[in-house]
N, C-alpha and C positions, 0 to 999 in steps of 0.2 A: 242822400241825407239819412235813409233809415236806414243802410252801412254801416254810416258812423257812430249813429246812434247808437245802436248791435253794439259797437265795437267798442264806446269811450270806456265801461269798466273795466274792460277788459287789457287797453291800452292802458288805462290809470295803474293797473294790478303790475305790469310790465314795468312800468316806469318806475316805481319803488322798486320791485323783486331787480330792476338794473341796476340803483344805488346800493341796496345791500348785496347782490352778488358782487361790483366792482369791488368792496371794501373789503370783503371777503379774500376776492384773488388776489388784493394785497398780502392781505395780512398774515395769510395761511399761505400764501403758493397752490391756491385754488385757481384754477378757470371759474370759479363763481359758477357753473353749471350743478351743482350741488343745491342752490337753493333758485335758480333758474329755472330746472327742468319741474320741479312741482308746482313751482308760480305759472310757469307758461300751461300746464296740465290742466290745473283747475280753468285758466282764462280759456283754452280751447274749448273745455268740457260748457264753462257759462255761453260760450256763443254758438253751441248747439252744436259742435263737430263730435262726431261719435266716440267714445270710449276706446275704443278697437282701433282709432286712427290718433288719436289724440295726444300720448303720450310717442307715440315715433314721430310726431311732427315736434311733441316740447325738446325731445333730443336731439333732432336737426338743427332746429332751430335756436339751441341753446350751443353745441358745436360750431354753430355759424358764427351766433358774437361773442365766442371766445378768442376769436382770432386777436380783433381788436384790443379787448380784455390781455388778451395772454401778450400782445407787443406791449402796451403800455405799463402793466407788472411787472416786465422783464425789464425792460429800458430804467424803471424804477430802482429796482433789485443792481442792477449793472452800477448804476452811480455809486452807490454802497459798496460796490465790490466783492457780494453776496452770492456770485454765480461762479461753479466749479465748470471751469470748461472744459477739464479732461472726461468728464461726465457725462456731457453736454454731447461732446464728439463720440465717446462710446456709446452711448445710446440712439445719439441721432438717428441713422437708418432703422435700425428693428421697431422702435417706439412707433417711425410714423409707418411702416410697413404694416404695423400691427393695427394702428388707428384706419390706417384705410380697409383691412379685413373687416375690424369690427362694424365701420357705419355699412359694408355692405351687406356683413350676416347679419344686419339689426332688422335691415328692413323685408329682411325675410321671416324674422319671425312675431309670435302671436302677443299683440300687446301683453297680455297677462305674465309671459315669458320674460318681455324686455322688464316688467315692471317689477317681478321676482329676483329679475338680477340686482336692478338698481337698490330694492328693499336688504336683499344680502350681504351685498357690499358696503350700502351705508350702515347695517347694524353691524359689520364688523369692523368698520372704521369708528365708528359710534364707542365703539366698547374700549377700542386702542384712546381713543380721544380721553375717555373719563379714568380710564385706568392711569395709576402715576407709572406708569413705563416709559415718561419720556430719558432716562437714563440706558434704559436697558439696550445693549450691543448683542449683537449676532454674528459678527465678524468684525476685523478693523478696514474692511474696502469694499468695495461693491465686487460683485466676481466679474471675473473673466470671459473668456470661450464661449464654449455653445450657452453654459447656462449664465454665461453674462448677458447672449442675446435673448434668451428666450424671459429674463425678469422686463426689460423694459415692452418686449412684444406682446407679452401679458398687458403689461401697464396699458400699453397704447389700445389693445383691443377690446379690452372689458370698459377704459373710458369713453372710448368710442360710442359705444352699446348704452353706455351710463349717460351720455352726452355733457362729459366733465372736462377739465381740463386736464387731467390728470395728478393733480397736486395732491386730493385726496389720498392715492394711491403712492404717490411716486416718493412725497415725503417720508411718510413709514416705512417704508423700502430701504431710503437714502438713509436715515435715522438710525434704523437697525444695524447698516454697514457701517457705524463710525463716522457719519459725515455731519459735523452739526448742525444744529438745528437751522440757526440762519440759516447756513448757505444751503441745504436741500430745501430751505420754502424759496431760495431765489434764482436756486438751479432749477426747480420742477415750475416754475414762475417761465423761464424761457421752453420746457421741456413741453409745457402747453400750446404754447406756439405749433411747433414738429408735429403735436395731435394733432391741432385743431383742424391745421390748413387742409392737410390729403382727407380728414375723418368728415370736413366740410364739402368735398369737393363730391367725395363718395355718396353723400346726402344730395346735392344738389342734382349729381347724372341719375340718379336713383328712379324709377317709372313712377310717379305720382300716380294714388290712388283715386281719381278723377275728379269728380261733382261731388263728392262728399269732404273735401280740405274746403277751406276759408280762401275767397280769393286771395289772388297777385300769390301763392305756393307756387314756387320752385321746385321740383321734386321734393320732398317731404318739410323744404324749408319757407317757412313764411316769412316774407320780406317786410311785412307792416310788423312781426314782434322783432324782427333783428333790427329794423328803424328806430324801433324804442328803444329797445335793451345795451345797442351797441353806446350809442352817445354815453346813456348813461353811469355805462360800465366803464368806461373807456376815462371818462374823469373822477371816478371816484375810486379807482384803482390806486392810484401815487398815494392817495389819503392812508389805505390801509398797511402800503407800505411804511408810510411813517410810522402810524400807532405800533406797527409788528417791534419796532425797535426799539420802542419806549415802554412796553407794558407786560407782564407776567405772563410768561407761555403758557403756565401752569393752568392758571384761572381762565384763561383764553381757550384751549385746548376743551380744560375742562366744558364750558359753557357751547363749543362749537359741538364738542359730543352729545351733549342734551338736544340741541337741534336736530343731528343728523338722527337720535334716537326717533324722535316726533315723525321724522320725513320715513325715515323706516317703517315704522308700524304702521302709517299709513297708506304707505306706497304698498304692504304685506294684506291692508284688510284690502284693497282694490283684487290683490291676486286672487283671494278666497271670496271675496264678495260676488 
């Protein structure tokens, strides 16, 4: 009973940060681990799990119920007809080669590291978000060859580490090459899936830091937040697919960049703090 107790703000905090991550991985071709991983942060930090562990368990654990999240975004996305699958196939292997590297050099290194990455990447996705460059092209295709593999094995490894789905990343990427905007939020929508699974599995065989995680942890993942977060990712996911198709990317994009600004400077004062 004084478990649960411990536990109910902490699960309460889950249980919204699951409603807005699923609408999220709609809407954007997010795994929702973008505003997952700092919700499940603070809930580890309130139930008394160390700083130093606490943030590689919000990444596993946010990796974990992106699975669910990224099948039902996709399956979404797919009805529309919103997913490139020559994309899909070229990426497949290195992306998720790359997501299993990254959860396993995550949990090798020093929270403050993993939390400088994630603050880096969201302040320069943050900056791509508010800037009007959703017109701007870099190429008319995504490339080829060696460095056709080595963009999506970047993708998969630094999301890994980020514990996202990759849509953050994979969008901009797809965007830059000429592929529009729909269909790179509902191609990097299934591309989350390829992370999530092997970037989940790498978390789960992973040696658990012992007496110091929250019970019922799985190697760095805890099963009471993916209990919470998955259900409710998992149905409000179709939701944000809808809105993505009705509403101004512009204003959207814009307003997602303010948020990941917020999660950035915060996740930057923990590095220096």
């Amino acid at each position: 009973m004084d478990l649960l107790i411990q536990w109910l703000p902490m699960l309460g905090t889950l249980l919204v940060a699951g409603v807005a991550a699923g609408i999220l991985a709609g809407l954007f071709g997010v795994g929702g681990g973008i505003v997952m991983v700092p919700a499940l942060d603070l809930a580890f930090e309130s139930a008394g799990v160390p700083p130093s562990v606490a943030l590689h368990l919000s990444v596993a654990t946010s990796m974990a119920t992106i699975v669910p999240t990224a099948v039902s975004s996709a399956r979404a996305h797919a009805a529309r007809g919103a997913i490139d699958s020559g994309i899909a196939r070229q990426w497949a292997i290195p992306i998720g080669l790359g997501a299993l590297c990254g959860a396993l050099l995550a949990t090798q290194l020093q929270g403050r590291v993993l939390a400088g990455i994630f603050a880096t990447m969201a302040l320069l996705v943050a900056v791509k978000m508010l800037l009007p460059l959703d017109r701007v092209v870099l190429r008319e295709s995504v490339p080829a060859g060696v460095g056709g593999a080595l963009l999506p094995a970047a993708i998969g490894s630094l999301s890994a580490m980020m514990g996202i789905g990759g849509g953050t990343l994979s969008v901009p990427s797809m965007t830059l090459c000429g592929v529009p905007v729909h269909k790179a939020v509902g191609t990097a929508a299934l591309l989350g899936l390829l992370i999530s699974v092997p970037a989940a599995l790498g978390y789960l065989l992973a040696q658990s830091p012992g007496e110091i995680v929250p019970p019922y942890t799985v190697g760095y993942v805890s099963l009471p937040g993916f209990a919470f977060l998955s259900p409710a990712t998992w149905l409000a996911a179709p939701l944000g697919a809808a809105i993505a198709h009705r509403l101004d990317r512009r204003a959207l994009s814009a307003g997602f960049g303010l948020f990941l600004l917020v999660v950035a400077l915060r996740m930057l004062y923990r590095v220096f703090s």
